[in-house]
C-alpha positions as CSV (number, residue, x, y, z in Angstrom):
1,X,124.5,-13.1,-27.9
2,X,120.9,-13.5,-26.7
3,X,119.6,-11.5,-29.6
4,X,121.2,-13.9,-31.9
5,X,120.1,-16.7,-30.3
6,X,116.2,-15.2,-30.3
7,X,116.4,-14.6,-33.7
8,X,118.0,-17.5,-34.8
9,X,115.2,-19.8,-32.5
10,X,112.4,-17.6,-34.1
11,X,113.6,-17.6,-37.5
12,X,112.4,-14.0,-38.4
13,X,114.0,-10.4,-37.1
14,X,110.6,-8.6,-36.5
15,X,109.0,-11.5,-34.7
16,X,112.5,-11.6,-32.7
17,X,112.0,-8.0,-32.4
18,X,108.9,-8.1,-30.9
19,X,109.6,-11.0,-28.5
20,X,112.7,-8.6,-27.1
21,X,110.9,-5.5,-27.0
22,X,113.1,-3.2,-28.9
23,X,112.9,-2.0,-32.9
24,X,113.5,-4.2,-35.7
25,X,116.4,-2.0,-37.1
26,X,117.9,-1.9,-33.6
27,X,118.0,-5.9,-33.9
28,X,119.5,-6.0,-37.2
29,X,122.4,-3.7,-35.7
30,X,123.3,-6.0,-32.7
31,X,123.6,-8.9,-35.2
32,X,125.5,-7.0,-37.4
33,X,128.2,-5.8,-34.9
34,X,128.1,-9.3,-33.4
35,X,129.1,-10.6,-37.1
36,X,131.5,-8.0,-37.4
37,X,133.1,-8.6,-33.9
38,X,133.4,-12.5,-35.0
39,X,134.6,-11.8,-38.5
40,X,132.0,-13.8,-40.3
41,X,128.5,-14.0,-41.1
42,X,126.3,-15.7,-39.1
43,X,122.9,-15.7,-40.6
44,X,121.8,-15.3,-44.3
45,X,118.7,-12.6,-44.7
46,X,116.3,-13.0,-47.3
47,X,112.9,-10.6,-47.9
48,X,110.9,-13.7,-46.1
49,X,113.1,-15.8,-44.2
50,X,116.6,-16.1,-42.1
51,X,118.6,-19.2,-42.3
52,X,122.1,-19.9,-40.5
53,X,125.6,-20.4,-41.8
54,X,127.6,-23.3,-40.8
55,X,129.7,-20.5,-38.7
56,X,126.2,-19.5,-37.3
57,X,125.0,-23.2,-36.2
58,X,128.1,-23.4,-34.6
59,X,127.9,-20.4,-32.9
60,X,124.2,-21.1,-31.9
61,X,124.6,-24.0,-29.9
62,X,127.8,-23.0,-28.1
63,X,125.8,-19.2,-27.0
64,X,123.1,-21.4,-25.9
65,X,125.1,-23.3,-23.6
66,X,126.9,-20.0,-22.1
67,X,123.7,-18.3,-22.0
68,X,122.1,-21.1,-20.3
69,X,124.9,-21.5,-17.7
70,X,124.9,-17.6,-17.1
71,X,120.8,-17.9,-16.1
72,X,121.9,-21.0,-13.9
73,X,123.8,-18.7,-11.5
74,X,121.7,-16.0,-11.9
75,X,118.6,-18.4,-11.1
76,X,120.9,-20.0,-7.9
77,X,121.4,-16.1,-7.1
78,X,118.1,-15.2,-6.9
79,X,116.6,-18.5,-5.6
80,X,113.3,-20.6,-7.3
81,X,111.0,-18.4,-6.3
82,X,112.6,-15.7,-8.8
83,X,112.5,-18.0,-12.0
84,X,112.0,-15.6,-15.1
85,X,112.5,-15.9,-19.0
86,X,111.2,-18.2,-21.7
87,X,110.5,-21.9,-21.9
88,X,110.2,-23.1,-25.4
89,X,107.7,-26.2,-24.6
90,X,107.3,-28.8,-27.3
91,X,104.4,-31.0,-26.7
92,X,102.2,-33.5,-29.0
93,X,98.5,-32.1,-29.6
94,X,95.7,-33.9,-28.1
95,X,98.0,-34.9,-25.0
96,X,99.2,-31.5,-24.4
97,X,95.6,-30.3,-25.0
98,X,94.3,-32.2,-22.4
99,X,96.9,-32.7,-20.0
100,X,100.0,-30.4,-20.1
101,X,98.1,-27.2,-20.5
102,X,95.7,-28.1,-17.5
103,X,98.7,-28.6,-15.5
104,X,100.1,-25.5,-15.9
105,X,97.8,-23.0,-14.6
106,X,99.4,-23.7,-10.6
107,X,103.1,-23.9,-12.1
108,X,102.9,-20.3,-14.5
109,X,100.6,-18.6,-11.5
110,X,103.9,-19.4,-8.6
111,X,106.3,-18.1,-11.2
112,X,104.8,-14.7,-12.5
113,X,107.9,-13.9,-14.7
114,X,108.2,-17.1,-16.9
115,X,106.4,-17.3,-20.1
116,X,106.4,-20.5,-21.7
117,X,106.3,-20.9,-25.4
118,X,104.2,-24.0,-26.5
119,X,104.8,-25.7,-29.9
120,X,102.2,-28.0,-30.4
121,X,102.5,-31.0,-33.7
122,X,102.5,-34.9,-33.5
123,X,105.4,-34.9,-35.7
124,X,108.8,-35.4,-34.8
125,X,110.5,-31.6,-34.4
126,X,113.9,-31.2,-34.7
127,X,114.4,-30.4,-31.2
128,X,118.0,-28.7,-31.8
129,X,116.9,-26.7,-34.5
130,X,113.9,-25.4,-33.0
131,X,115.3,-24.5,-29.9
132,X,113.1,-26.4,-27.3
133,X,114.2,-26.2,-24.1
134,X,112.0,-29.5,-22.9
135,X,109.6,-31.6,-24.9
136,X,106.7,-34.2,-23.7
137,X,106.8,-37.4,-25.8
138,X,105.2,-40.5,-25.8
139,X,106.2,-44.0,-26.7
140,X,105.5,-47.2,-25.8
141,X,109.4,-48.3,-26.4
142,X,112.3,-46.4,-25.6
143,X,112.9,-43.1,-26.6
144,X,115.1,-42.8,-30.3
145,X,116.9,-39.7,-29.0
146,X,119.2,-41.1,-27.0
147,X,122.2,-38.6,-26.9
148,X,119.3,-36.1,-25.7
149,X,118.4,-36.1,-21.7
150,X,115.3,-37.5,-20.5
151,X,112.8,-37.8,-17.7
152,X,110.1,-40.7,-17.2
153,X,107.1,-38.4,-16.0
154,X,103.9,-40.4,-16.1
155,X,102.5,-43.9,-17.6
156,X,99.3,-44.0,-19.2
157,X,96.7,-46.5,-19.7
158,X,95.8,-47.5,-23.3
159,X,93.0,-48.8,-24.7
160,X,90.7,-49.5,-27.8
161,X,87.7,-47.4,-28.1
162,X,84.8,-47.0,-31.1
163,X,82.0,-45.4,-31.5
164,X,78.2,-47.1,-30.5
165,X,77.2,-46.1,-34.0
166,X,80.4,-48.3,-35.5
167,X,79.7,-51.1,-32.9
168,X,75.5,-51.0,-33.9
169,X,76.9,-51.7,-37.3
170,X,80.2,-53.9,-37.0
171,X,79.5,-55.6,-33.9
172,X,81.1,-55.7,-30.6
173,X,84.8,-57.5,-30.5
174,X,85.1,-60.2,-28.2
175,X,89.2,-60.7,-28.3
176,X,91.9,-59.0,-30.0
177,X,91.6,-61.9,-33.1
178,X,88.4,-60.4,-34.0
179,X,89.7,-57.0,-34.8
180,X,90.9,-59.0,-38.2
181,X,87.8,-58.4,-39.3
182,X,87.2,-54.6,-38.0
183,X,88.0,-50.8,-40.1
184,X,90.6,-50.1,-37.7
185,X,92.5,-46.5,-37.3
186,X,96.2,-46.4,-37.2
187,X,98.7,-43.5,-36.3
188,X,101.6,-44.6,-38.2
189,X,105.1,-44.7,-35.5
190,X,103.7,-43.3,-32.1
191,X,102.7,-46.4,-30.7
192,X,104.1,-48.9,-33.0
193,X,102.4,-49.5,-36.6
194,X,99.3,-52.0,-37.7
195,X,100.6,-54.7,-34.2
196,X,98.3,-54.5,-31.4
197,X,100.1,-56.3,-28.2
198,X,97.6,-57.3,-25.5
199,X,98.3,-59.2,-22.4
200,X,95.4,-61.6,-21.2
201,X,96.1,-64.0,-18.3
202,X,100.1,-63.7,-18.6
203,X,99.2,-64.3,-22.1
204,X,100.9,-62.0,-25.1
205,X,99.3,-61.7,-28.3
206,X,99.8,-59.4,-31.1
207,X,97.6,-58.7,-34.0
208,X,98.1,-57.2,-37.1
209,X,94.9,-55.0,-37.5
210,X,94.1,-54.0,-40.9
211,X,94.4,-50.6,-41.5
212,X,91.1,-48.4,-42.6
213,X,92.2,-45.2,-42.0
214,X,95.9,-44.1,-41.3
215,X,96.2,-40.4,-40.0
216,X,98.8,-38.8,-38.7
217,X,97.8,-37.3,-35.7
218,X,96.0,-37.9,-32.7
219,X,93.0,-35.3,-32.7
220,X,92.3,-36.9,-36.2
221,X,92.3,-40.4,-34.9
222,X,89.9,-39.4,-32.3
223,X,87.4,-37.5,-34.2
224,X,87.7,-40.3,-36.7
225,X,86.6,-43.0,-33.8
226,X,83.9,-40.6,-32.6
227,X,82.7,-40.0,-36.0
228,X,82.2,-44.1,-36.1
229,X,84.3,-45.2,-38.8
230,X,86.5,-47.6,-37.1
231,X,88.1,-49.2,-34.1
232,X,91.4,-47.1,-32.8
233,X,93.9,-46.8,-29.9
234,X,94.3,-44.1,-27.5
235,X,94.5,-43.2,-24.2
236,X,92.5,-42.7,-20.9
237,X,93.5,-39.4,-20.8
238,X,93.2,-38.3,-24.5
239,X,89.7,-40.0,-24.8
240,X,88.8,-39.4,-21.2
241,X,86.2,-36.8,-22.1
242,X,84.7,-39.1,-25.1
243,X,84.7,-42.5,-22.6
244,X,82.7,-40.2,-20.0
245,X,80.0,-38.8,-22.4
246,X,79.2,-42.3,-23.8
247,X,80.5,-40.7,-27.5
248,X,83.1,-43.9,-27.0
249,X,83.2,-47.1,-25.5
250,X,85.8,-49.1,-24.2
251,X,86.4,-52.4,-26.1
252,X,88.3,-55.8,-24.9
253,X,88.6,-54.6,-21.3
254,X,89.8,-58.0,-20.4
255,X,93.0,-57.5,-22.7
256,X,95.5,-55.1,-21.6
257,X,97.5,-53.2,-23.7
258,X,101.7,-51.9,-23.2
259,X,100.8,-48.6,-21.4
260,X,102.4,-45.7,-23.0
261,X,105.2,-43.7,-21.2
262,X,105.1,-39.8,-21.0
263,X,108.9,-38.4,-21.0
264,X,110.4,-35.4,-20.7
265,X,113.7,-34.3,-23.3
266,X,116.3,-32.3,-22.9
267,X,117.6,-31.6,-26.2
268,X,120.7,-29.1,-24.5
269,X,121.4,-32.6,-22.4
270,X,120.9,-34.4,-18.9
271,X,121.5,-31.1,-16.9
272,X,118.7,-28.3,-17.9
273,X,118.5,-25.0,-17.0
274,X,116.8,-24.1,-13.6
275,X,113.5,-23.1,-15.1
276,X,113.8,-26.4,-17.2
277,X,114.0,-28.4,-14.2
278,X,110.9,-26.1,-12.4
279,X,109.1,-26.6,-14.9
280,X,109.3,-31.0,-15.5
281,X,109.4,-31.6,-11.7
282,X,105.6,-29.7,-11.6
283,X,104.7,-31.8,-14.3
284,X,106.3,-35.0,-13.1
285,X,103.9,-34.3,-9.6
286,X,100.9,-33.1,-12.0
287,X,100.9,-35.8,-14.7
288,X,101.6,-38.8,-12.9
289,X,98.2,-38.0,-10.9
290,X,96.0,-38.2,-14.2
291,X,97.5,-41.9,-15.3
């Protein structure tokens, strides 16, 4: 059952293989006398890629659970100190760059036998499908997964940053209405689309910023800012670095912005797996520090 799930998670035998430390062709025998124990065919095999059956996805989420609960008592067996296995970690780029991989040089050196297994994309995985154990998102609003478990770990600070060389050349903002007339930087659906909010004095105002550039990811949003070709949102802990080195500047500090909210998901549900709950508990203590 575990090899199923491994290969079914990794999508390829060998890299399965690998991951398991045993043969390719000894892999392909467990699934096939698990397939032939069940009756049915789990997963379809093709030269370059595995895909599941119905009977398989079924399967797959129902061995997941069982395999879960049977770490659980092994994990309460052993105690905390003895966690071991795999986490699959999904994490946006620039914000697990900067903050989730720093974190967890203390939490990976305490637990010697966990490996974690980082996936790393500003677009929306399928959580399920991927098999993540936990992933860090970010939002202003709530979270759209709902039926998935979640932790609040940190709040961050947001603000609106450029470049001296686009200020030298476009001027320096004096409140959010001026930004009308600004190239501005949008990432499309992570913190909302072309509406700025900002909070002056009890005061809410939106603005609809016209978009220069969209791009759909925050490392490109930065560089974009840094390379001076607009006015963009981020964070004090994604453009941290930038802020300090005077390659941005902070504009509107008088305006505040919604902060943005740094969860933890459970995709397998509101009660993860020992290691699972290790792991967001560090990062709840670690995060919430760098807000």
């Amino acid at each position: 059952m575990a090899v199923f799930v491994r290969v079914a998670q990794s999508g390829a035998l060998s890299r399965a293989a690998r991951e398991l430390k045993l043969s390719q062709p000894s892999v392909s025998r467990i699934i096939a006398t698990l397939e032939a124990r069940l009756g049915t065919t789990l997963l379809l095999r093709t030269t370059r890629s595995i895909s599941l059956t119905e009977a398989g996805a079924l399967y797959l989420e129902r061995a997941k659970h069982l395999l879960a609960e049977m770490e659980e008592a092994e994990q309460v067996t052993r105690g905390i100190d003895s966690l071991h296995g795999v986490i699959r970690l999904a994490m946006p780029v620039l914000y697990g760059t900067r903050a989730v991989i720093p974190a967890l040089a203390s939490f990976l050196a305490r637990h010697p036998d966990l490996r974690v297994e980082m996936i790393m994309s500003d677009a929306r995985q399928n959580l399920i499908t991927e098999g993540v154990d936990v992933a860090i998102r970010l939002g202003v609003g709530t979270l759209d997964d709902s039926t998935f478990g979640a932790r609040k770990l940190a709040q961050v600070e947001r603000l609106v940053v450029a470049a001296p060389s686009y200020l030298a050349a476009h001027g320096m903002p004096a409140n959010p209405g001026e930004l009308a007339r600004h190239h501005c930087i949008v990432q499309h659906g992570v913190f909302g689309p072309e509406s700025w909010r900002f909070t002056h004095n009890q005061t809410v105002t939106s603005v609809d910023v016209p978009a220069k550039l969209w791009i759909n990811s925050a490392p490109g949003i930065l560089a974009a800012a840094v390379a001076g070709l607009g006015v963009a949102l981020a964070t004090n802990v994604m453009a941290g670095e930038e802020l300090r080195s005077g390659q941005l500047v902070r504009l509107l500090e008088a305006y505040r912005l919604d902060p943005a909210h740094v969860y933890a998901v459970f995709p397998a549900g509101p009660r993860p797996s020992a290691k699972v709950r290790a792991i967001v508990e560090h990062l709840a203590m670690t995060l919430g520090t760098m807000a």
